[in-house]
N, C-alpha and C positions, 0 to 999 in steps of 0.2 A: 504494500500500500504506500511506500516511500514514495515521494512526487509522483506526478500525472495525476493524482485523481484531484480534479476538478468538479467546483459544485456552483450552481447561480444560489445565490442565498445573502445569509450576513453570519456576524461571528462578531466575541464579545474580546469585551476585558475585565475587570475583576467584576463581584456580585455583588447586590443590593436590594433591598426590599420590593417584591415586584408592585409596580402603580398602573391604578390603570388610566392610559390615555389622554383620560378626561379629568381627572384629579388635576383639583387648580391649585397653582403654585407649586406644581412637581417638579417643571423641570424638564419634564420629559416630554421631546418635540415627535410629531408621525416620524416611522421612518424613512429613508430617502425612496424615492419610488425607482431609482434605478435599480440593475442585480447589481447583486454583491455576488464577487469571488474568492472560491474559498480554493487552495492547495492546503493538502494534507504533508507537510513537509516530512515527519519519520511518526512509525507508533512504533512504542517500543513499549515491553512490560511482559512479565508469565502471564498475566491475566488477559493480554491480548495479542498473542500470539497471529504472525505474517498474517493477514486474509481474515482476521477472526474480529475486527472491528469496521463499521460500516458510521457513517455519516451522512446526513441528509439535511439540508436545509427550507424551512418554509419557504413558499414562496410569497409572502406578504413581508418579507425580512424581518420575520417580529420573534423567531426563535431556530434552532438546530437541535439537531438530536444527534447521539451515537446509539448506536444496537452493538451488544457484544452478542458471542456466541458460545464462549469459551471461557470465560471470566468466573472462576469456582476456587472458592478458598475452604478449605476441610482441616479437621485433624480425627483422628481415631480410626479406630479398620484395619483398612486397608491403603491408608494415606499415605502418601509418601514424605517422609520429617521434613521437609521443606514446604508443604503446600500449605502449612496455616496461614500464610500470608503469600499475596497475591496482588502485583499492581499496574500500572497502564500510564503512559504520558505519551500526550497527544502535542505533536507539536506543529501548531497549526499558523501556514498564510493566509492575512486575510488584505483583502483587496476591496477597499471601501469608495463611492465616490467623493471626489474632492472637498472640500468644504466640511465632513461630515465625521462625526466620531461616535462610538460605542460602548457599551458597557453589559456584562449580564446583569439582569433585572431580577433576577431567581437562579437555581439550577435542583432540580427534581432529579435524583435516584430511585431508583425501584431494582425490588429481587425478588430471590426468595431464599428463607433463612429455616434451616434446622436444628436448633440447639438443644442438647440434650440440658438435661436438671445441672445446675452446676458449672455449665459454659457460656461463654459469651464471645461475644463479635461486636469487630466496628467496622465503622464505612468512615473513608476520611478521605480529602477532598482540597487541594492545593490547586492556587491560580499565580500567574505572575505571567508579565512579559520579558521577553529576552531581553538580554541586559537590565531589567531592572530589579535595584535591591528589595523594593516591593514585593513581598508575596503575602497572599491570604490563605489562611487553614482551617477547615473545620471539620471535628470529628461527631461521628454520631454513635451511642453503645448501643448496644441490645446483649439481654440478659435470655438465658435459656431457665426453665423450660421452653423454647419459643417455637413455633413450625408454621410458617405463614408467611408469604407476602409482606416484605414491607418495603417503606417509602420515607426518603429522608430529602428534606427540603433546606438550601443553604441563603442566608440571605443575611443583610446585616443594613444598616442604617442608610436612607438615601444621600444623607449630609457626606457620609462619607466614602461614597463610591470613586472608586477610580478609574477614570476615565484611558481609551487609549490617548497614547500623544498622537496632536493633531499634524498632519503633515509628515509625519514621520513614518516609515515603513517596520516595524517590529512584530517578530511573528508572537503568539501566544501559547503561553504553555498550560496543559490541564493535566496534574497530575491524579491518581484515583487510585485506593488500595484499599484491600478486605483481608483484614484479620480475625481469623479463629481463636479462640485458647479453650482446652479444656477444662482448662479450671481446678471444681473438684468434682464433676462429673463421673461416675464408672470408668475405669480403666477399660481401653479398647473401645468403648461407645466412640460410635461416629456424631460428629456436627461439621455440618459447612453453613454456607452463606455464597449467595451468587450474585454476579449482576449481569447475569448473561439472559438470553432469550433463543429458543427455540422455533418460536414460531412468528418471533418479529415484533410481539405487540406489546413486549416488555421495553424501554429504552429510558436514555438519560436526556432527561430534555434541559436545553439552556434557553430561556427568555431575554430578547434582549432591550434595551433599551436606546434611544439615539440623540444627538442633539446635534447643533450645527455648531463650527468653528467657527471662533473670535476670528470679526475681519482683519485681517493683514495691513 
């Protein structure tokens, strides 16, 4: 998936509370009505293994998604000692029209988790742009018993959202990892935790936001 794949869409920079629209005094302008382009410059991660991460962008440039396929973090069983932890970085060009800059507005995770009595798991979730000292982190736990579906949601204050820099060409980085522990669960008991999809309709969605650049 290293270069070539190309997408019409848009693509963010750090996260923020999502607003919608019409919220006065947001901030937050329509987004450009031109495409946005997106090159997927490297994935790299166990968790997303050559071929095994897909991206897709709206085409109202209001959000992007990744589908994993292969994204499975476990321990106990028949797990191999290294698979409790599991991660993915996406490092992404985006190609915005002029004038105009970005931000994610939200960023939605979904999976599905099986913990035994005793273990636990997290989802954690790093942003930042190349070269910059900037980065933002958020982790979410989950405790077992657990066996279901879950859904974690990253956001943080509009005041302080960071925007890309305007004019400037900097690709974006999305790091993403799933940690198991067994804890004190039965010895040999399995738990994983995924953030993959089979059938497509699981994915990680980012919202974004836009504004126009200060005239020159």
């Amino acid at each position: 998936m290293a270069g070539g794949l190309f997408m019409g869409g848009a693509i963010a920079a750090l996260f923020a509370t999502a607003l919608p629209l019409s919220s006065p005094n947001s901030g937050i302008e329509d987004p450009p009505p031109d495409k946005i382009v997106i090159s997927v410059a490297t994935v790299n991660g166990s968790g997303c293994p050559q071929g095994t991460a897909a991206v897709a962008v709206s085409p109202d440039n209001t959000a992007f998604t990744v589908t994993y396929s292969q994204y499975l973090a476990q321990v106990g069983g028949n797990a191999d000692p290294t698979a409790f932890r599991k991660n993915c970085q996406l490092n992404l060009n985006v190609h915005v029209p002029q004038g105009f800059t970005y931000a994610i507005a939200s960023a939605d995770y979904r999976g599905f988790a099986s913990l035994q009595p005793g273990a636990s798991s997290t989802e954690k979730a790093s942003y930042y742009f190349q070269g910059s000292p900037n980065t933002a982190s958020i982790t979410h736990p989950f405790r077992g018993p657990y066996g279901d579906d879950w859904q974690a949601t990253d956001t943080t204050d509009w005041a302080q959202l960071v925007w890309a820099p305007c004019g400037v060409q900097r690709n974006f980085n999305i790091n993403t990892e799933l940690r198991v522990n067994a804890g004190t669960s039965t010895p040999g008991s399995s738990s994983f935790m995924t953030m993959d999809s089979t059938d497509g309709d699981i994915s990680t969605v980012y919202h974004l936001a836009w504004k126009e650049c200060p005239a020159v």
